[in-house]
C-alpha positions as CSV (number, residue, x, y, z in Angstrom):
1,X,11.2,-41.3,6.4
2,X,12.6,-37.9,6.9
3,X,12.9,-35.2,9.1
4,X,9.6,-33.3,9.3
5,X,9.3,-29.6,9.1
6,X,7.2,-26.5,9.0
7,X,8.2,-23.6,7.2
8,X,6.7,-20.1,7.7
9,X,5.7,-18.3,4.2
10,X,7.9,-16.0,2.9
11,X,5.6,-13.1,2.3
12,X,2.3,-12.7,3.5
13,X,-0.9,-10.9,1.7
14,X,-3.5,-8.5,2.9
15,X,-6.7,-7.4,0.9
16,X,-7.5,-3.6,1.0
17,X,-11.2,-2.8,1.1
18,X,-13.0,0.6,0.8
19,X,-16.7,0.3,2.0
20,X,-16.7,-3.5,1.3
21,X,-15.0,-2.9,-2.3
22,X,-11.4,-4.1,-2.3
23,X,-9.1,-1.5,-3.8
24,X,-5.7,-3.9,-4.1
25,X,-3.2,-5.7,-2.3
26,X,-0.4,-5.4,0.0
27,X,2.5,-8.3,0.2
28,X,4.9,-7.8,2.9
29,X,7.8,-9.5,2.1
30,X,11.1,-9.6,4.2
31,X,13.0,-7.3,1.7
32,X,10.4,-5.1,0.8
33,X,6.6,-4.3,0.8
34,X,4.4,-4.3,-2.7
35,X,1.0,-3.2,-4.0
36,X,-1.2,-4.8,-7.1
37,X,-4.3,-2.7,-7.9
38,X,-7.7,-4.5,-8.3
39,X,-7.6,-5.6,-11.6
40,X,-4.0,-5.4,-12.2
41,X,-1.5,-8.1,-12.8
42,X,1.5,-6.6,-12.0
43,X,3.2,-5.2,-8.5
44,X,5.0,-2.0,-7.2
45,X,7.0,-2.6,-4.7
46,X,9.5,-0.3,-2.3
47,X,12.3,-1.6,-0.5
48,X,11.9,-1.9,3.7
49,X,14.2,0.5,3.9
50,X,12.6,3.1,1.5
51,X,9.2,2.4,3.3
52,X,10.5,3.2,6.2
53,X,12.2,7.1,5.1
54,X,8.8,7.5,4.1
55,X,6.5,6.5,6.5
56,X,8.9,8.2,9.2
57,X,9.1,11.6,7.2
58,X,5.2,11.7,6.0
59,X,3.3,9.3,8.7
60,X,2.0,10.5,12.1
61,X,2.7,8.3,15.3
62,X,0.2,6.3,16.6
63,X,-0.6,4.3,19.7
64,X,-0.9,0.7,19.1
């Protein structure tokens, strides 16, 4: 028998709801961050690196 192991997922999904109505989808992934739409099959997605200009240049900071 083999070596046993446990591997951690390579992206990880959230679901996006508006009073109790999801909206879409975010998958964070280690090279970049996407969003699916309810009711859409495919993803758009921004690099970590893009996400971050953005957030930094439009977002406001926040205490944890």
């Amino acid at each position: 028998m083999g070596k046993k192991t446990i591997r951690r997922a390579q992206s990880e999904d959230f679901e996006i709801f508006d009073d109790n109505v999801k909206v879409g989808t975010v998958r964070v992934k280690p090279n970049a961050i996407l969003w699916k739409r309810r009711g859409k099959q495919s993803w758009v997605g921004v690099s970590i690196e893009h996400f971050a200009e953005y957030v930094e240049g439009h977002g406001t900071e926040k205490e944890r």
